[in-house]
ZAMARGU-4260 file (C-alpha; in steps of 0.2 Angstrom, whole numbers, plus 5000, padded with zeros to 4 digits):
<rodrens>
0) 5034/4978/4842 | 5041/4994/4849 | 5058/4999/4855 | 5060/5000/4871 | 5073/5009/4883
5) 5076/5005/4900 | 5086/5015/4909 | 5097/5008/4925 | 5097/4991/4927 | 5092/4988/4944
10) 5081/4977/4947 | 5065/4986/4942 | 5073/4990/4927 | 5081/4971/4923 | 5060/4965/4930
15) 5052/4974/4917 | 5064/4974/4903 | 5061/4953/4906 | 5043/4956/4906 | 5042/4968/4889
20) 5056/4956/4880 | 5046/4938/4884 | 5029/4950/4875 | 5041/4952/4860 | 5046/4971/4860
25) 5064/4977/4855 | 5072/4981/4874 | 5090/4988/4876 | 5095/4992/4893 | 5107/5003/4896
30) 5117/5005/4915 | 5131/5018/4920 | 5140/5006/4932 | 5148/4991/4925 | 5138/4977/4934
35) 5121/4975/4934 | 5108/4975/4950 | 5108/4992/4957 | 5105/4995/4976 | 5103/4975/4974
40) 5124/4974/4974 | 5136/4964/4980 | 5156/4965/4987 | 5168/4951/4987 | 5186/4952/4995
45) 5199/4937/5001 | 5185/4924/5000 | 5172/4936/5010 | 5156/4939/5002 | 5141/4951/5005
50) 5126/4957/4999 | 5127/4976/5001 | 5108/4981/5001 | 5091/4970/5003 | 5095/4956/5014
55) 5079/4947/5013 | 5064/4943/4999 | 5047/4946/5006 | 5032/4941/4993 | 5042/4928/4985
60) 5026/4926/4973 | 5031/4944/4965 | 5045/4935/4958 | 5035/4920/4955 | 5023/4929/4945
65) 5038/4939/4934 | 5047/4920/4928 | 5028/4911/4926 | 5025/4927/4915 | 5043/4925/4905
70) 5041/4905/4903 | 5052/4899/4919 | 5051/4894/4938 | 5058/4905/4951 | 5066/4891/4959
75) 5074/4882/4944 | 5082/4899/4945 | 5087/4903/4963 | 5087/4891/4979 | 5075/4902/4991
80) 5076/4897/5009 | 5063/4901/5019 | 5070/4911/5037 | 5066/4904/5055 | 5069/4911/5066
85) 5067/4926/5055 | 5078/4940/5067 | 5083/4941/5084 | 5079/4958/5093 | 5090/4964/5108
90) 5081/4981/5116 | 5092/4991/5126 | 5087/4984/5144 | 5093/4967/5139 | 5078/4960/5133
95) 5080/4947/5119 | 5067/4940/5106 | 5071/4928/5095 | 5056/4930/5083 | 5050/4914/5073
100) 5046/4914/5054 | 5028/4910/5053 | 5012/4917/5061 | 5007/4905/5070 | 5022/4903/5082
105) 5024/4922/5084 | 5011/4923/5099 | 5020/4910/5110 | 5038/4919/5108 | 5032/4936/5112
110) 5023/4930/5128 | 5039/4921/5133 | 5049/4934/5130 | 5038/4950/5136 | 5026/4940/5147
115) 5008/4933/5146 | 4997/4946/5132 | 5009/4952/5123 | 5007/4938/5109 | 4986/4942/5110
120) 4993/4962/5107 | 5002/4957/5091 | 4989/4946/5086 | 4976/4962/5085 | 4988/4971/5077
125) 4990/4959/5063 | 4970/4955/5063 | 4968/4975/5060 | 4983/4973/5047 | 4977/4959/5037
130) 4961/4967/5033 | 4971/4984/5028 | 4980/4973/5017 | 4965/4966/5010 | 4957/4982/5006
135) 4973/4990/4998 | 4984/4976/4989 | 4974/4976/4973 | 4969/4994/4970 | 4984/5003/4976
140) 4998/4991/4977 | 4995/4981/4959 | 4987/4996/4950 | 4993/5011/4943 | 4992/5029/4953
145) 4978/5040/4946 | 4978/5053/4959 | 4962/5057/4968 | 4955/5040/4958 | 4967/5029/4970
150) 4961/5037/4986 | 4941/5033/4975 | 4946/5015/4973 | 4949/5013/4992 | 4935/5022/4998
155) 4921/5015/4990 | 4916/5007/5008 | 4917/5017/5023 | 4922/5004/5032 | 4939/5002/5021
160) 4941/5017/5025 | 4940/5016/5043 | 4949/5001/5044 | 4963/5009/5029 | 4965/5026/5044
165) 4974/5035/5031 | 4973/5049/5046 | 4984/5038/5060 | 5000/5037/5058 | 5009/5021/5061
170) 5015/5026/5078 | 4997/5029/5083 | 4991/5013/5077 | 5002/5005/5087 | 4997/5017/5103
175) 4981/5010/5100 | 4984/4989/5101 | 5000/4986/5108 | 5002/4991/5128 | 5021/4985/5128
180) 5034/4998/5124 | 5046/4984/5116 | 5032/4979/5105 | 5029/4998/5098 | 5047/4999/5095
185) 5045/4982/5085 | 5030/4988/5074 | 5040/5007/5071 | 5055/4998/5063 | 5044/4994/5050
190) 5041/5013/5044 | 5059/5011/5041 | 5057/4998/5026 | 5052/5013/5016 | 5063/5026/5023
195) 5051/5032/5035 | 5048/5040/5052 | 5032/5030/5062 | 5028/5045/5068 | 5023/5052/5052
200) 5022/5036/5042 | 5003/5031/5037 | 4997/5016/5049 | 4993/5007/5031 | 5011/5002/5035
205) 5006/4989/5046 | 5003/4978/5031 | 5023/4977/5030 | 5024/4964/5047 | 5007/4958/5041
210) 5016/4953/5024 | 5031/4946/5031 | 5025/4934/5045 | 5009/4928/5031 | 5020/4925/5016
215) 5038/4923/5024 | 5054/4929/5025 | 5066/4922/5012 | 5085/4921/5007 | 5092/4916/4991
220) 5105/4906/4996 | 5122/4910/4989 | 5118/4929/4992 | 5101/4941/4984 | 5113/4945/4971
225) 5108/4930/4961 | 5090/4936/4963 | 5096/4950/4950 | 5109/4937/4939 | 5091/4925/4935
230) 5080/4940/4930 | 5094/4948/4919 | 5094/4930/4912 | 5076/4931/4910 | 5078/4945/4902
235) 5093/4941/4889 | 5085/4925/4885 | 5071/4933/4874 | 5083/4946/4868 | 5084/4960/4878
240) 5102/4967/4876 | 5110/4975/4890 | 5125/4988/4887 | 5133/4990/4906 | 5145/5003/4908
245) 5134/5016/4897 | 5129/5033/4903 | 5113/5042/4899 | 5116/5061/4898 | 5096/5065/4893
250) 5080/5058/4888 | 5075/5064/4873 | 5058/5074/4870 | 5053/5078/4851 | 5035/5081/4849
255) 5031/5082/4865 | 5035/5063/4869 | 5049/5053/4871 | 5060/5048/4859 | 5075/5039/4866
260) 5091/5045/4876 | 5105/5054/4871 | 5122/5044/4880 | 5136/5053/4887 | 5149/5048/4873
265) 5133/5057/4860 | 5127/5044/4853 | 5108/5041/4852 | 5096/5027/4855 | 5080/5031/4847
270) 5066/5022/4856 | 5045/5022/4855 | 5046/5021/4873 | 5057/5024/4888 | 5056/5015/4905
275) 5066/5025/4917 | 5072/5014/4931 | 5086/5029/4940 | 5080/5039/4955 | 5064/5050/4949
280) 5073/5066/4958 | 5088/5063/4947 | 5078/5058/4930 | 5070/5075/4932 | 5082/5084/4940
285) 5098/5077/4926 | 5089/5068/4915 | 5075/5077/4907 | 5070/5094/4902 | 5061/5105/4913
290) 5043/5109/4904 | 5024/5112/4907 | 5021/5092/4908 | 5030/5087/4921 | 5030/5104/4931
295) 5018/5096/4943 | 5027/5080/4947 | 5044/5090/4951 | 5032/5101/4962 | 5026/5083/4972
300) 5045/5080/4974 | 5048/5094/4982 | 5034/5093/4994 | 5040/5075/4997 | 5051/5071/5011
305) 5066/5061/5004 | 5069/5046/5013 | 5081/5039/5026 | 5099/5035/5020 | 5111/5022/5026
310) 5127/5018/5034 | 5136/5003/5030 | 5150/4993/5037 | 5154/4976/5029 | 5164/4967/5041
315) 5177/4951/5038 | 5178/4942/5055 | 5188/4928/5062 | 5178/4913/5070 | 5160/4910/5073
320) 5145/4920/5086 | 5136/4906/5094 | 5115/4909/5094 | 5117/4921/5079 | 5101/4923/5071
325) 5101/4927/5051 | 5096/4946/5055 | 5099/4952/5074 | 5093/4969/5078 | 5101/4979/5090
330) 5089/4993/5097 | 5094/5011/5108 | 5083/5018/5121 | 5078/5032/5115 | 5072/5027/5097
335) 5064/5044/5094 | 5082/5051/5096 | 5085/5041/5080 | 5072/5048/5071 | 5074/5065/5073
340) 5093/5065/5070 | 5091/5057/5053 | 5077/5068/5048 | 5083/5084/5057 | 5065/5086/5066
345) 5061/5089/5082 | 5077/5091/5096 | 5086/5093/5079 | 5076/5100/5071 | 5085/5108/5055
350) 5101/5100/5057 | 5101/5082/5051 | 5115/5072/5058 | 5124/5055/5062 | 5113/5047/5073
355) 5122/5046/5092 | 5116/5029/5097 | 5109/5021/5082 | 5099/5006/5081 | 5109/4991/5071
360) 5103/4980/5060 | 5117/4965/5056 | 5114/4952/5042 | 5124/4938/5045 | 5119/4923/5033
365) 5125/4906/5038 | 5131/4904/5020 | 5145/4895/5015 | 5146/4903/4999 | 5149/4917/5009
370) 5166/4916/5021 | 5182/4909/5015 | 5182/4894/5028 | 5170/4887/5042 | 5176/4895/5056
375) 5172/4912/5048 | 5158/4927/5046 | 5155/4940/5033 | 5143/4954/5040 | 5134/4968/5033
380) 5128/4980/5046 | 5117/4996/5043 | 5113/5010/5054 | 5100/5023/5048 | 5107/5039/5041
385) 5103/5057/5035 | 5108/5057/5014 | 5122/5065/5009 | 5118/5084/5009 | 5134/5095/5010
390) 5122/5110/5007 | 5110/5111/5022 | 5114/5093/5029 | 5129/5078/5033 | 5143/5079/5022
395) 5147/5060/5024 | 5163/5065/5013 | 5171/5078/5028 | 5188/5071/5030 | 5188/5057/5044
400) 5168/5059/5046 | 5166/5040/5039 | 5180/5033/5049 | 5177/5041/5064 | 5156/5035/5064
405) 5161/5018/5059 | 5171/5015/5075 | 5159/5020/5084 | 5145/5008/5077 | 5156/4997/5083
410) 5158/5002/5102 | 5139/5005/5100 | 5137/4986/5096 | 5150/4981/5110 | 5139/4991/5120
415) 5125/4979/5116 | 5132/4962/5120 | 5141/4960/5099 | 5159/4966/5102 | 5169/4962/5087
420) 5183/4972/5086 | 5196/4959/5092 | 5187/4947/5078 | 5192/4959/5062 | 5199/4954/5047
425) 5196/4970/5041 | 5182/4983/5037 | 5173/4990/5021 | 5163/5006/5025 | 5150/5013/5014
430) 5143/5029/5017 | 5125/5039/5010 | 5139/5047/4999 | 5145/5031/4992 | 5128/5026/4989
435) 5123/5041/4979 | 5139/5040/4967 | 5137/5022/4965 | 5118/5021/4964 | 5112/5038/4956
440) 5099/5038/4972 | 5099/5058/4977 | 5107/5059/4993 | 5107/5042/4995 | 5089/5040/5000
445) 5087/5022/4998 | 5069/5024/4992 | 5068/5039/4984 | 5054/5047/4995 | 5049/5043/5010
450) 5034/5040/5016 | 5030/5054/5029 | 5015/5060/5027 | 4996/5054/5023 | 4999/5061/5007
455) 5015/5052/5004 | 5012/5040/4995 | 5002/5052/4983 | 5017/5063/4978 | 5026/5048/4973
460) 5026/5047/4954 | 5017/5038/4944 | 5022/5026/4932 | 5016/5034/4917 | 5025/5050/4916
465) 5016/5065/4910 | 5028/5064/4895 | 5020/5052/4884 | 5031/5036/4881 | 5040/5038/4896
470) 5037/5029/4911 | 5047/5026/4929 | 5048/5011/4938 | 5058/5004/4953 | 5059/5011/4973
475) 5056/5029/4970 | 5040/5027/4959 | 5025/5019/4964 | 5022/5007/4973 | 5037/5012/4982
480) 5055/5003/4989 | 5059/4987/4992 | 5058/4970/4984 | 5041/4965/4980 | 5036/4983/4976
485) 5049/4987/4964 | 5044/4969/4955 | 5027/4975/4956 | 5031/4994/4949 | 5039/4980/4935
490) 5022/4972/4931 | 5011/4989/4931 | 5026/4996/4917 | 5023/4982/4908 | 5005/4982/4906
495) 5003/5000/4904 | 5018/4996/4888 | 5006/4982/4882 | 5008/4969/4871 | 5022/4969/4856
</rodrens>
């Protein structure tokens, strides 16, 4: 049996503390803020209710796999409703696409909504998709990084590799099978589940449509928060003690491996091994000693390009939207503008900013657990966003920077057909800033690095740290951000730990 450490107790951290406690190790959790769930957060005010990060489960069978391996059922745990239609898509010449929830019926709503072909388009896309997500699930996705050995494991066949492109970019991909500019700028919203730009983004990314329309988009009815509550209750129940409110001031190196953390108030937690679940760029920029071991993965984060950030109203409104899909997506005309405003590339290039007409995402659940009455909506809409970066970048705490971009969101989604304003209870706004301080994410990048680049996703850390007995999990190592990867990074920790 060893003891165990996990910092942060977000969701990777709460997964594989859950995982390590059920195989009989001594886990103590420890978390600065004074819940639990990290970027997987949640808001409540006058009966209004939110989820303020993901808004959706994709791989539900992650999450399977974690309670099947900690003696329980997922759902005996949460009530997981499968999404159709799964978003509605507004583009900026007034086309609308409400998009179903299963493959199959995907086809027949793009021809109808873009005219005849543009469901055989899609369809190649995914073909080409599925078989990228055949080659790559098991040796990158569910295994751990091992440098030039991962980029061995998928190129064993050249055919992988062709069909992989780790060359093309995800914008290029999509040049090459989809003729109708609404359905490029359907497939480039996906580089964005990382934190990315398609233009740079690997076309590997394709997997992420692939995944969602095979396997489903989910909600966990009553908000995703409860996602978090059932694995800290897998967790609890074989032991695992979790000490919120607790800061970590350093992970402590004796004899060249870990050997616990020091906390703020001094005192010490002496561990055999340390799982780091806080942003990699903040563990070894705060947390941990500068040294020969780790000299190369600081290097890779400083090559990396940290990813997109977010900007966040959560709004309180009076009466209901008729046709309101679950997720509605409102997009500009000039997506590149968007990108290149949050990244500070190309027509702004070096100067990051708040993007002028931003795409819009809305989640709106139709949740009763959600809205104080029936004839009510809580919504959480996001805008992409440069991180927080006072130095070279977006302040996002300048004086009446946050209020002044949060009205205009708002006229931007009047623009497009969703005028709430006279519908306002009130407003919450959440800024990169607020994210950082309330998340430990650098900047606010929601996933740590993002994943511009070919290389990307090779100057992400690794789970096993260089320092021996210390090992990183959740969005900003590998796999990557979101849901399903941060469950899987979960399950590589835990069998790299082994068994008690």
């Amino acid at each position: 049996m060893a003891r165990v450490v996990v910092v942060g107790a977000g969701l990777g951290g709460l997964a594989v503390a859950a995982r390590l406690a059920a195989r009989g190790h001594a886990v103590t959790v420890v978390e600065q803020a004074d819940q639990v769930g990290g970027k997987l957060g949640w808001y409540s005010r006058d009966g209004h209710s939110f989820d303020t990060g993901p808004s959706l489960v994709t791989l539900p069978q992650v999450y399977r796999d974690l309670f099947a391996a900690t003696g329980g059922r997922l759902e005996d745990a949460v009530d997981l409703v499968r999404l159709d239609p799964a978003v509605g898509y507004r583009f900026a010449d007034g086309t609308a696409l409400t998009f179903p929830g299963r493959r199959d019926d995907v086809p027949a709503a793009l021809d109808a909504a873009l005219g005849d072909g543009a469901g055989r388009q899609w369809s190649a896309l995914l073909d080409r998709a599925e078989r990228m997500w055949a080659i790559s699930e098991r040796p990158f996705l569910r295994t751990p990084l091992a440098g030039a050995g991962t980029l061995a494991r998928l190129a064993r066949r050249p055919g992988d590799v062709a069909a992989v492109a780790p060359w093309q970019s995800l914008r290029g991909l999509g040049r090459r099978y989809l003729r109708h500019p609404h359905l490029r700028t359907l497939l480039d919203r996906y580089a964005t589940y990382s934190g990315s730009d398609p233009r740079r983004a690997p076309a590997v990314l394709a997997t992420v449509p692939y995944a969602e329309q095979a396997f489903g988009s989910w909600y966990v009815r009553g908000g995703l928060h409860r996602l978090g509550l059932a694995v800290l209750d897998r967790a609890v129940g074989h032991g695992a003690v979790v000490r919120t409110g607790t800061t970590v001031r350093r992970v402590l190196v004796e004899g060249g491996r870990a050997a616990g953390v020091e906390l703020a108030g001094g005192e010490r937690l002496r561990a055999d091994v340390v799982v780091s679940g806080v942003d990699a760029t903040a563990l070894h920029t705060d947390l941990l000693s500068a040294g020969p071991a780790t000299r190369g993965v600081r290097r890779d984060l400083r090559r990396a390009t940290p990813s997109l950030s977010g900007f966040v109203l959560l709004l309180a409104l009076r009466g209901r939207t008729p046709g309101l899909a679950h997720h509605t997506v409102l997009f500009p005309d000039d997506y590149d503008a968007e990108f290149d405003a949050v990244f500070g590339t190309g027509r702004h290039a070096g100067a990051p900013r708040p993007v002028a007409d931003p795409t819009v995402y809305i989640s709106a659940p139709d949740d009763p657990a959600l809205v104080p009455d029936g004839d009510s909506e809580s919504w959480f809409v996001l805008v992409n966003a440069p991180r927080h970066d006072p130095a070279g970048g977006v302040d996002w705490d300048a004086p009446g920077l946050a209020a002044g971009y949060a009205d205009r969101v708002l006229e931007v989604m009047a623009r497009r057909g969703l005028d709430v304003r006279d519908r306002l209870r009130w407003r919450e706004v959440r800024t990169p800033a607020d994210l950082a301080r309330a998340t430990g994410s650098v900047g606010g990048s929601i996933y740590g690095t993002s994943s511009n680049g070919s290389r990307a996703a090779f100057l992400r850390p690794a789970n096993a740290s260089p320092v021996p007995g210390l090992f990183l999990v959740g969005g900003s190592a590998h796999p990557g951000g979101g849901l399903p990867l941060v469950g899987l990074s979960a399950e590589i920790v835990a069998g790299l730990v082994g068994p008690a």
